[in-house]
C-alpha positions as CSV (number, residue, x, y, z in Angstrom):
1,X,-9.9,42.3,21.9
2,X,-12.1,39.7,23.5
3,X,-14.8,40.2,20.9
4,X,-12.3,39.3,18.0
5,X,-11.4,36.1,20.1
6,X,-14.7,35.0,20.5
7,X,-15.5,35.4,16.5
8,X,-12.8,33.1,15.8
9,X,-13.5,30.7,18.1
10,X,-15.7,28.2,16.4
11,X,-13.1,28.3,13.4
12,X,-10.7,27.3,15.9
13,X,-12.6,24.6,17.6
14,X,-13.4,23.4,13.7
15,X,-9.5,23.1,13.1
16,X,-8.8,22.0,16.9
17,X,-11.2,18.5,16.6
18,X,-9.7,18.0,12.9
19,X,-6.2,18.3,13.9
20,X,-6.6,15.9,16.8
21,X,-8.2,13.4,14.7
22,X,-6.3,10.6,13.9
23,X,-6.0,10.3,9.6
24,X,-7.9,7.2,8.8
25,X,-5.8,4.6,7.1
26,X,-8.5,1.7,5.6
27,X,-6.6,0.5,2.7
28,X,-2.9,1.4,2.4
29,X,-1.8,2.4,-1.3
30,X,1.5,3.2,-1.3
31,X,2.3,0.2,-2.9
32,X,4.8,1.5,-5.6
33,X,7.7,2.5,-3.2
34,X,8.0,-0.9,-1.6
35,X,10.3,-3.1,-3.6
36,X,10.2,-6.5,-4.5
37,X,13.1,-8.7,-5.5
38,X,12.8,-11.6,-7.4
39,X,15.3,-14.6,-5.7
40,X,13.9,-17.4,-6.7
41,X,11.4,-19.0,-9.1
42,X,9.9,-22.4,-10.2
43,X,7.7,-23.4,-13.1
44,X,4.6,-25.5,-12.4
45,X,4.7,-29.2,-12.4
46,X,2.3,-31.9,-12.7
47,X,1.9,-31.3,-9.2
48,X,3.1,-28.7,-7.5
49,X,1.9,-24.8,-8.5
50,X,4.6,-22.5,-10.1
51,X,6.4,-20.6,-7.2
52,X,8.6,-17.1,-6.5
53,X,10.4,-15.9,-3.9
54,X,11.0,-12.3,-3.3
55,X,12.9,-10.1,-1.1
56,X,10.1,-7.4,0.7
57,X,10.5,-4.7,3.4
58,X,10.2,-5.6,7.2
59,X,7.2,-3.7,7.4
60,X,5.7,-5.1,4.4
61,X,2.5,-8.0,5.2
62,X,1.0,-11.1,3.3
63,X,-2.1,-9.3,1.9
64,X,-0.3,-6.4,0.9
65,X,2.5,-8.4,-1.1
66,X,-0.4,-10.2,-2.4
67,X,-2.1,-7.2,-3.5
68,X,0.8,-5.5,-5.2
69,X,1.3,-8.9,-7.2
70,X,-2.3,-9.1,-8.2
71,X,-3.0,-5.3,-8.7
72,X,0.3,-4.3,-10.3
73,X,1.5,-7.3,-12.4
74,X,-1.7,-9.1,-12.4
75,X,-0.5,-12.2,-11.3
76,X,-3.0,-15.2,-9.8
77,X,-1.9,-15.2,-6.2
78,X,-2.9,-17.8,-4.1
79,X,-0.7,-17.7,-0.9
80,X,2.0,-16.2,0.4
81,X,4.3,-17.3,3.3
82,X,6.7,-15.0,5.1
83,X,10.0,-14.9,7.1
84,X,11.6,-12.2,8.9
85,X,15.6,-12.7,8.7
86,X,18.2,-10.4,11.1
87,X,20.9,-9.1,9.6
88,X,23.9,-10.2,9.6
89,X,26.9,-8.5,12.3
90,X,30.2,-7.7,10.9
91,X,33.2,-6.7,12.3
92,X,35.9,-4.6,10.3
93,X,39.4,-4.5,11.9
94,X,41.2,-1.3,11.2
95,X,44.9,-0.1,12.3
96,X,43.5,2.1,15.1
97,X,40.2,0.5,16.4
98,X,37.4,-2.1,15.5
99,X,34.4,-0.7,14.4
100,X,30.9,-3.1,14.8
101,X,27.9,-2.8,12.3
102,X,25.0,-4.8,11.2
103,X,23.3,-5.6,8.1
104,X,20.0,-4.8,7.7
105,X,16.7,-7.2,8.3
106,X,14.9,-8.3,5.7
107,X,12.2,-10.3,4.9
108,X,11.1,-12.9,2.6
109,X,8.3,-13.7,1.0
110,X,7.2,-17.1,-0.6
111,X,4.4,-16.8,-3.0
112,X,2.5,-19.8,-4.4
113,X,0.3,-18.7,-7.6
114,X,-2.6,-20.1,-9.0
115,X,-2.5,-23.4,-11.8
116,X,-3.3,-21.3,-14.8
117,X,0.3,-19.5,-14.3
118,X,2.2,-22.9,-15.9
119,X,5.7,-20.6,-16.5
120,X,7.2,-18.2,-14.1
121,X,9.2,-16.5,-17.2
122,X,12.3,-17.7,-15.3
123,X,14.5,-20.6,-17.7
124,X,12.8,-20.3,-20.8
125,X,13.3,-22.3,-23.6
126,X,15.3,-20.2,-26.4
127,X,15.2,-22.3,-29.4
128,X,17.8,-23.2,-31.5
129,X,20.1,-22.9,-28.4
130,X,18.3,-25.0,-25.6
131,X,17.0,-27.9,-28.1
132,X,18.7,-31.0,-28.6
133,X,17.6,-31.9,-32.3
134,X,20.6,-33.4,-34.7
């Protein structure tokens, strides 16, 4: 019995060290589950770059909303600007009792692209309809 134990011994100290290893992270890449929604966007000016603004996760960061911008649309990213918002409480009155809840947090993300993007895609100009020629 003890020689059987003493055979698999360094295969269990093998899968003892790797189990209490932590799994290194380096570059996160689960990019296509987080979700980004498009609020709000403005076409470059003469002066000003074109900007969005998305909806992200909590949990999301600046260089990975970056990334996913640059790596999964291809967009010219050239800053990004966050801000965590709490959700708001409600209160919904019922015959018998009041019951609490809360929203949940989100966070936006302000992203300011580079000059070659001129037109964010959002209010284009559909001829025959938007021009003014009589």
């Amino acid at each position: 019995m003890f020689a059987s134990i003493k055979l698999l011994s360094p295969l269990a100290k093998t899968l003892a060290s790797k189990a209490g290893k932590r799994p290194q992270l380096g570059n996160r890449m689960w990019m296509p589950h987080m979700p980004l929604v498009l609020l709000d966007a403005q076409n470059a000016t003469l002066d000003t770059p074109a900007q969005a603004t998305f909806r992200v996760l909590p949990k999301m960061t600046k260089h990975e909303v970056k990334e996913y911008l640059t790596k999964i649309y291809g967009l010219p990213v050239v800053k990004v600007r966050t801000q965590n918002y709490m959700g708001k409480r409600i209160r919904v009155m019922g015959k018998t009792h009041i019951a609490y809840g809360k929203r949940p947090d989100y966070k936006k993300a302000f992203v300011s692209f580079d000059n070659t993007l001129a037109d964010t895609g959002m209010g284009a100009n559909i001829p025959g309809i938007t021009d003014k020629t009589e």
